[in-house]
N, C-alpha and C positions, 0 to 999 in steps of 0.2 A: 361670044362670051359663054354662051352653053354648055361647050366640050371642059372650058377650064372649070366651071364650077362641077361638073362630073369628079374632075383630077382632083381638086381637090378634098372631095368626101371619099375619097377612095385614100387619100393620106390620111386624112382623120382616122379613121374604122384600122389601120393598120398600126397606128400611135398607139388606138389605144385597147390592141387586142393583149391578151397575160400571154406572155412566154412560160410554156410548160416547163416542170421542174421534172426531172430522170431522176429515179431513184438509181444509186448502183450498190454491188455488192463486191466484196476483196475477198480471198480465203487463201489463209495462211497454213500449208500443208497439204495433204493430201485428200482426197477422197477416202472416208473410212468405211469400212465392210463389217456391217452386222450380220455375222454366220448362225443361223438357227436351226435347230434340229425337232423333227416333228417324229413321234415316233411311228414306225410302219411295221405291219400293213394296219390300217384302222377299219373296224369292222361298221358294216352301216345296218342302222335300224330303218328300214324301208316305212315305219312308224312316226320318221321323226320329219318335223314340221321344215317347211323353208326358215331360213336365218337361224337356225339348230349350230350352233358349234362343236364342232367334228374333233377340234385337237386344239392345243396349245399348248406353244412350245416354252422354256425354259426363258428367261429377261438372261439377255445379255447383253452386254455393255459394248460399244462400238472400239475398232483395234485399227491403228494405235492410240487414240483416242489421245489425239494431241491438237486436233484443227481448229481453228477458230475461224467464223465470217463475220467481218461485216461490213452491215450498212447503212447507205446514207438514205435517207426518206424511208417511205411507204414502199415494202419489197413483198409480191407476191411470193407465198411460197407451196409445199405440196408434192402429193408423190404421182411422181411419172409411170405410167406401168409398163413393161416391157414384154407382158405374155398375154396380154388380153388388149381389149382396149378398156379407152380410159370408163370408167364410171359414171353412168347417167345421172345429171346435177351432182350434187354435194354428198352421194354415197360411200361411204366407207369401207365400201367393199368390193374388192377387184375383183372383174374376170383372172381366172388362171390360165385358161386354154382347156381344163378338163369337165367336158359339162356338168353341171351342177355344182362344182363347188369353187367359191372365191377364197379369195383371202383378204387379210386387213392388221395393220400392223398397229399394234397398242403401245403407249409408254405409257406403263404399268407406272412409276412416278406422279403421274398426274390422271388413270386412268384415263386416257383422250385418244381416241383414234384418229389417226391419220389421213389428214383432209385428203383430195385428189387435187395436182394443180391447178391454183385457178380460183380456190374458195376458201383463202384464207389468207392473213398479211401479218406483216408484223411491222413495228417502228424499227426509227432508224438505233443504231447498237451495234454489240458486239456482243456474238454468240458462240459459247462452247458447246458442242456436238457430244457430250458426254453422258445423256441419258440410256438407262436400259434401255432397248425394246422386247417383244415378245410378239411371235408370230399367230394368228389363229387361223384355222380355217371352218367356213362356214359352207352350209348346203344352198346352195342358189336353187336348186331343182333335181329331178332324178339324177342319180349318179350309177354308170354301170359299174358290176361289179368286175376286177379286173382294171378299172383304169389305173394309170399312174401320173404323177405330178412328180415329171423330174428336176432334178437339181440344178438350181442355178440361180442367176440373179432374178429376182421377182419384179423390181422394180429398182426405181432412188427416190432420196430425197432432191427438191430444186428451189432455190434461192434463185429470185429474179425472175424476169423473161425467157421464153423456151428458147431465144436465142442467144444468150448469155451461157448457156451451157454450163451453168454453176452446182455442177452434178457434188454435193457435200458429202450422203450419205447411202452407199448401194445397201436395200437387203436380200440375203442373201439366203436361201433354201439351203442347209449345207446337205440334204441325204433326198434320192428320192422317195417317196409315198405311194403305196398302194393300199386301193380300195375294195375291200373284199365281203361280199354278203355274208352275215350271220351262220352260223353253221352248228348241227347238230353233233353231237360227242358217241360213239358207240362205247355200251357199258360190257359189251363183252367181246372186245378186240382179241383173243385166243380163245374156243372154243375144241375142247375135247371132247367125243362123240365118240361112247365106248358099246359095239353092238352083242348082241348075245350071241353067244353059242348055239349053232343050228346045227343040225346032221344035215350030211353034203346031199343028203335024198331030197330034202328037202328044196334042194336046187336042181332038180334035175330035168335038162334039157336047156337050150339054150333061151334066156329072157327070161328066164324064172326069180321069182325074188321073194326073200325071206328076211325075218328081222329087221321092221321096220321100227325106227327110235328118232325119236322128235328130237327137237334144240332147236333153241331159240337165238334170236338174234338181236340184242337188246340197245334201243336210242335214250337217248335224252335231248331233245331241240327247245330251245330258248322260244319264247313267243312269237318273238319278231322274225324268228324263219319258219312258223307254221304255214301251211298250205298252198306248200311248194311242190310241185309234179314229185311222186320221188320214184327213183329207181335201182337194182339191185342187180350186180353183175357179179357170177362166180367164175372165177378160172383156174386152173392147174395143169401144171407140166405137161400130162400125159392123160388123153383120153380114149376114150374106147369110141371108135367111128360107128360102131351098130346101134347106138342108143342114145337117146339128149343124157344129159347129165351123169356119164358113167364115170368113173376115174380109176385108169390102172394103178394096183397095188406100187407102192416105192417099197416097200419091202416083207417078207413074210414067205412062208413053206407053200401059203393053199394060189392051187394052179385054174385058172378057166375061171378066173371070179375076180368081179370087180364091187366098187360102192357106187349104187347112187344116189344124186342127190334128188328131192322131189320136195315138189307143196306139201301145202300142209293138205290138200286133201288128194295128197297122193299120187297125182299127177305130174308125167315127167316133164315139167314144162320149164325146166331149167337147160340150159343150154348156154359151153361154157364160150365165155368171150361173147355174149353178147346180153346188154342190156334189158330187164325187164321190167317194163311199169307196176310198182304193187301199191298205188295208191296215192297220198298226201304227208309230208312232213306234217307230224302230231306236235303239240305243244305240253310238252313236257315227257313223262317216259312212255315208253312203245315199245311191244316185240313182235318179230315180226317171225313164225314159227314156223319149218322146215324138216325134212327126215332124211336118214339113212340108209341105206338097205343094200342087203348082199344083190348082187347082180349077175347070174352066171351068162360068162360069155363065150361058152361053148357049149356043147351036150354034156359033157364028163366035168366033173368038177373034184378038183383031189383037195382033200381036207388040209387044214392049216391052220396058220393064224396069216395076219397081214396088217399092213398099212397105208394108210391112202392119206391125202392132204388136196384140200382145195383153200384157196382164198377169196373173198368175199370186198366186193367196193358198193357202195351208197352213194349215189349222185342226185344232187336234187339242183338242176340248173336254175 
């Protein structure tokens, strides 16, 4: 008699276990695509804190914005992400793929960002897919300068279970984005460097140099890119191989003579096509000051006028 009393507590416990209820979801139309435009390149303040928002883009309304879901009971819902992975617990804010910065999609209607699937429900109903959104992106951590965050789907929104594939709402990145460090402005991008009148004796023999005339070379750097390596590179068409910093005349009557360029104390330590360290991006304005000088690059030098041209680049990696 032992085994049946077993059987039949094992029918009891099964009478009177609750049959689960399924939520499900219906959607009438298509998946709609919210296309967002973020504008680029955005410049980074290397100053600004984690969770800093870097851009946001314009509320746009989802196209064709005719779908309706619904459903029956308690339906999880949430964005799925497609360039990162999902978000630790209930954060708001996605990996993108590009270190340091997420994104996170707002409906500016209700100011409410957008859970991750998974942390958030709704009742049963019937819902139109017809709110704004607007895109942001935020600093999670350093960001190099030069990355990009290209274009495409970021994630969707999902109604239901991740196997219901009840994909409602893609958004969508419509332009890629690049991130580019702060940068200083040069206040004197054309400089004219007019030297005096020498007698050609004055030049005589080869390396001789006469008429030496400053100019300056003028910055303005925002805060946020001070004290940065900086460095100054000249180059032009045509140089004279006997000496750093010489540059053959482009045009003019005087023969055996060139310009060169030098420090400001004088020294020929320019050299063209190739980068020289002069110190720190400053925070705010800076010059950085330079000379000219006749150069004879032969023994004889025949009297003239002339012309020379070099160009000037600032890198501050």
């Amino acid at each position: 008699m032992k085994p049946l009393r077993y059987a039949c507590l094992l029918t009891l416990l099964l009478v009177l276990w609750p049959k689960a209820t399924l939520a499900s979801c219906t959607m009438s139309g298509g998946t709609e695509t919210v296309r967002m435009t973020i504008s680029s390149p955005i410049t980074l303040d290397p100053n600004a804190a984690v969770g800093t928002v870097l851009a946001t883009s314009p509320v746009v309304s989802p196209s064709p914005n005719t779908t309706q879901v619904s459903c029956s009971g308690s339906t999880t819902i949430g964005v799925i992400n497609l360039v990162g992975s999902q978000p630790s617990g209930s954060s708001t804010i996605y990996p993108t793929g590009v270190s340091g910065v997420g994104y996170r999609i707002l409906h500016p209607d209700s100011s409410y960002y957008l859970p991750p699937w998974g942390y958030d429900s709704i009742d049963s109903g019937t819902y139109e897919l017809s709110v704004g959104s607007a895109l942001q992106l935020v600093k999670t951590g350093p960001i190099t300068s030069g990355a990009t965050l290209n274009a495409g789907t970021l994630g969707y929104w999902q109604y239901g279970g991740r196997r219901t594939n009840l994909r409602a709402e893609d958004f969508v990145l419509a332009n890629s984005v690049t991130f580019v460090a702060p940068s200083c402005t040069v206040t004197t991008p054309n400089i004219a460097v007019t030297l005096p009148t020498v007698s050609n004796t004055a030049l005589a023999g080869t390396g001789a140099t006469a008429g030496a005339t400053a100019f300056t070379i003028g910055l303005n750097c925002p805060s946020s890119a001070a004290g940065r390596t900086m460095a100054i590179q000249f180059d032009t068409a045509q140089s004279f191989s006997g000496a750093n910093g010489v540059i053959i005349p482009t045009a003019g009557t005087a023969r055996n003579v060139g310009v060169q360029l030098v420090d400001s104390s004088l020294s020929p330590t320019v050299v063209f096509a190739h980068p020289v360290t002069v110190g720190t991006t400053p925070s705010g304005l800076y010059n950085l000051t330079y000379y000219a000088r006749y150069y004879a690059t032969a023994a004889s030098v025949t009297p003239g006028n002339l012309t020379a041209t070099a160009t000037f680049t600032i890198s501050y990696p």
